[in-house]
C-alpha positions in Angstrom: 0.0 0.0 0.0 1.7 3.1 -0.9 2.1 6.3 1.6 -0.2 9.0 1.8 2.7 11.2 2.6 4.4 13.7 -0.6 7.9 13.4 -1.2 7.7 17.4 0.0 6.6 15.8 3.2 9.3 13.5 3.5 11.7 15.5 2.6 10.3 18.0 5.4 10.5 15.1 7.9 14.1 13.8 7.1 15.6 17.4 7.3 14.2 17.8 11.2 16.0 14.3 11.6 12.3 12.1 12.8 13.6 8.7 11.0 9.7 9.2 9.8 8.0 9.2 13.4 5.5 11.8 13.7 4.7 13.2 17.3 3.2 15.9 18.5 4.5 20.0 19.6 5.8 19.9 22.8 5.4 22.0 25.5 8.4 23.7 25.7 8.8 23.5 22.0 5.5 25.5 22.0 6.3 28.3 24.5 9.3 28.6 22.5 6.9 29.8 18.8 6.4 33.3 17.9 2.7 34.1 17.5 0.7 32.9 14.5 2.9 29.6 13.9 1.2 27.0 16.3 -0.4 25.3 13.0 2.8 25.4 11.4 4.7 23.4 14.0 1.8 21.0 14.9 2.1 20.3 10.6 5.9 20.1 10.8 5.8 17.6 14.3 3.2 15.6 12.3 5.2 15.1 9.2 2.6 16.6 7.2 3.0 19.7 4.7 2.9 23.1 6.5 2.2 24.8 3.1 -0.9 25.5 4.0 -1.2 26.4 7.9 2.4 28.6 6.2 -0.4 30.8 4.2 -2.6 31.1 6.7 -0.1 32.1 9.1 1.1 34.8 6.6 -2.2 36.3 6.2 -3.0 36.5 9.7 0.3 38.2 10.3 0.3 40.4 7.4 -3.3 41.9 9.2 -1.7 42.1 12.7 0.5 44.7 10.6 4.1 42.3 10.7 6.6 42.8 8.0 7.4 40.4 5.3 10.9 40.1 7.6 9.5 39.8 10.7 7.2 37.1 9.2 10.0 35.2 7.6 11.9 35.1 11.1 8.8 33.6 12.7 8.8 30.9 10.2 12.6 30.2 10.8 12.5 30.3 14.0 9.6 27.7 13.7 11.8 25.4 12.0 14.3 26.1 14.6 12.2 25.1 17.7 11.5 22.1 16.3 15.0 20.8 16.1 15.2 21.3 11.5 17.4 23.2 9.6 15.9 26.1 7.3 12.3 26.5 6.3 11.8 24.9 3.0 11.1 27.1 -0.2 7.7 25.9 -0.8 6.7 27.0 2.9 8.2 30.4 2.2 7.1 31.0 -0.7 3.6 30.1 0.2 3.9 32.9 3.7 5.2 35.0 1.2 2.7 35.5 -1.3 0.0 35.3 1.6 1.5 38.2 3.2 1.4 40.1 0.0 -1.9 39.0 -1.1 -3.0 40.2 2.4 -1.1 43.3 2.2 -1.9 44.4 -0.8 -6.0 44.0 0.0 -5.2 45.7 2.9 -4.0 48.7 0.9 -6.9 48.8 -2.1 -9.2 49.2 0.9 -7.7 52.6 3.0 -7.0 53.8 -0.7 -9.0 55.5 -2.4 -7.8 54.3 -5.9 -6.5 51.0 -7.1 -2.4 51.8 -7.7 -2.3 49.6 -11.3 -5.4 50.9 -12.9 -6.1 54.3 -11.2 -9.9 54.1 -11.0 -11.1 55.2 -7.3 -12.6 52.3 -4.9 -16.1 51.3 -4.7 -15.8 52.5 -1.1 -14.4 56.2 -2.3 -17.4 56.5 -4.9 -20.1 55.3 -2.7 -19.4 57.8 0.3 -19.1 60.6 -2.9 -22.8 59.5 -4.3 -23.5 59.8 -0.4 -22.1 63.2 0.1 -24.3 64.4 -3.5 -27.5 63.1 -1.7 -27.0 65.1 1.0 -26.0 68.4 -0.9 -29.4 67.8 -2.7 -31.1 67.4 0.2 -29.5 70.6 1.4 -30.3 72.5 -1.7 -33.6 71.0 -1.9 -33.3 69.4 -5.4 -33.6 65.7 -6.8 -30.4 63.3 -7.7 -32.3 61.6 -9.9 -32.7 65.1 -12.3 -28.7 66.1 -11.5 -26.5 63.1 -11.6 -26.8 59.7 -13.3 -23.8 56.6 -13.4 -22.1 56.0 -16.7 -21.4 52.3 -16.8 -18.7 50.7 -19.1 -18.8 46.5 -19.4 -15.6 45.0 -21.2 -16.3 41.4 -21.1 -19.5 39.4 -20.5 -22.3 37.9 -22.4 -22.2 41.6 -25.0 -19.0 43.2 -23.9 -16.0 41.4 -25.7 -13.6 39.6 -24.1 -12.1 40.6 -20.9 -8.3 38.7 -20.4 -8.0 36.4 -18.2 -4.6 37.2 -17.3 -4.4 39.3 -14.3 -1.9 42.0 -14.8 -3.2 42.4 -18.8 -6.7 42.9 -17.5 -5.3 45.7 -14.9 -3.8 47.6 -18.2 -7.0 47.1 -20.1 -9.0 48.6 -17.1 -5.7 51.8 -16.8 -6.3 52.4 -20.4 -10.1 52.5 -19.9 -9.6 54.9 -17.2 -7.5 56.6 -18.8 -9.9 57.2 -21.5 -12.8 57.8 -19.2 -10.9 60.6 -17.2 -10.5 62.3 -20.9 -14.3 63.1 -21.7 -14.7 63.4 -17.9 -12.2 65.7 -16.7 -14.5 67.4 -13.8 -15.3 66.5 -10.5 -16.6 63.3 -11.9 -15.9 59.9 -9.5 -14.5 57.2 -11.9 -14.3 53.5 -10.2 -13.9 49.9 -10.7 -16.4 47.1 -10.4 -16.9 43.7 -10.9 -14.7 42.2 -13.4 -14.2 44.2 -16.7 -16.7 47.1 -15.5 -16.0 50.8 -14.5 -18.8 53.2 -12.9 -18.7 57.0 -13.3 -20.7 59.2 -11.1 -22.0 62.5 -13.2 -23.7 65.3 -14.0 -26.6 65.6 -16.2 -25.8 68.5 -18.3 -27.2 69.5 -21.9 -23.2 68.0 -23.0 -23.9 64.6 -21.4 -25.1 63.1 -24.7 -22.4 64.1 -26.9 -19.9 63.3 -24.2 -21.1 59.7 -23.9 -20.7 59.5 -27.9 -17.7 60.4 -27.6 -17.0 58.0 -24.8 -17.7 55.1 -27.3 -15.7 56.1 -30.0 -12.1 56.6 -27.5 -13.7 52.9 -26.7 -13.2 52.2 -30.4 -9.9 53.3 -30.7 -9.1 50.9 -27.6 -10.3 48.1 -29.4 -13.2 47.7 -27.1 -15.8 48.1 -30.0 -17.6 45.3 -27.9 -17.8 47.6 -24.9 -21.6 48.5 -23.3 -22.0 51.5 -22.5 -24.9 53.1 -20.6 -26.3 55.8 -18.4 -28.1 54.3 -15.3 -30.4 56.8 -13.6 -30.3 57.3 -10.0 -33.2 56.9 -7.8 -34.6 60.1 -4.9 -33.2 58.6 -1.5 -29.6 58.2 -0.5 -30.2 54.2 0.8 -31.9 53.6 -2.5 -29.3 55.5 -4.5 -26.2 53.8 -2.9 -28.7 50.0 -3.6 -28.5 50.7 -6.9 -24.6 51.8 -7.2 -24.1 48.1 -5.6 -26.6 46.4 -8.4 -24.7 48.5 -11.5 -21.3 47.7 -9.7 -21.6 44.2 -10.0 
């Protein structure tokens, strides 16, 4: 019957010298582990691959606000406590891009743009529609007769294709906003949605029509012929106005 174990596995298990006997963390190995790593060393004890309790343990410290260094000397000194040599590179690389998947989530949320494409945060445009609800309010007018959300879908069932390539996609979505920020150089909040789409908050002025034509021809030159692109109106009511920001943003 052959061995559930991987070869990473045994390899883990012959570097920390166990001749293949899995045990269990000690007590004073235990005391001895820097915060975050008790999964780690109960995978390592067990023989078993600590790739995974390694990712988790590089999220959790990336949000406890750790640095990548400080996080890599908590896995060493894992390794350490429990009598092996240095961490494998599957198990650092796995903290690693944990930690800067975590970090960099971190980051798009405080921010109020995304730093590869430019386009403002759903968060950022939503309190913005918020603050123009309350000016009308103020001013005694109606949202629904001032502003309106231009909505631009790359991808989808009648949108093109959208690539499925990460960092591609991000350029696709810069260059949209790029384009975007040209017709509407005002005060107008430009943000990213759901995959392939991008919401601008507006003004509805006499110029809106011809700007939005215009809009679809810089699409054109993009090679996003495919794009939709549409004016959704907005409702009286901020709770129902930021609703249907979420149901566009999609």
């Amino acid at each position: 019957m052959r061995s559930g174990r991987t070869s990473f596995s045994r390899r883990i298990a012959a570097d920390l010298r166990w001749s293949g006997r899995e045990r269990r963390v000690t007590e004073s190995e235990r005391q001895s582990l820097p915060p975050r790593f008790d999964a780690v060393a109960e995978a390592l004890a067990a023989g078993e691959s600590p790739v995974a309790a390694c990712a988790v343990a590089g999220r959790a410290l990336a949000w406890d606000g750790a640095s990548l260094g400080e996080a890599l000397s908590g896995l060493r000194e894992t390794w350490e406590a429990l009598g092996g040599a240095a961490p494998d590179f599957a198990a650092v690389e796995a903290l690693s891009v944990a930690w800067s998947e975590a970090t960099l989530e971190f980051l798009h949320d405080v921010s109020c743009e995304d730093p590869l494409t430019g386009l403002a945060s759903l968060p950022h445009l939503r309190t913005r529609l918020s603050e123009v609800y309350r000016e009308a309010e103020r001013l005694g007018t109606s949202v629904r007769r001032t502003h309106a959300l231009v909505v631009v879908q790359v991808g989808g069932s009648a949108g093109g294709d959208v690539p499925t390539d990460g960092f591609t996609r991000a350029l696709r979505l810069a260059a949209l906003a790029d384009a975007l920020r040209t017709v509407f150089a005002g005060e107008e909040v430009i943000a990213g949605g759901g995959a392939g789409r991008v919401v601008a908050l507006v003004r509805r002025t006499p110029e809106l029509g011809e700007t939005l034509t215009l809009t679809r021809l810089m699409l054109e030159d993009l090679g996003l012929s495919g794009a939709r692109l549409w004016l959704e109106g907005l409702p009286d009511g901020v709770d129902a106005g930021v609703r249907a920001l979420s149901e566009v943003a999609r």
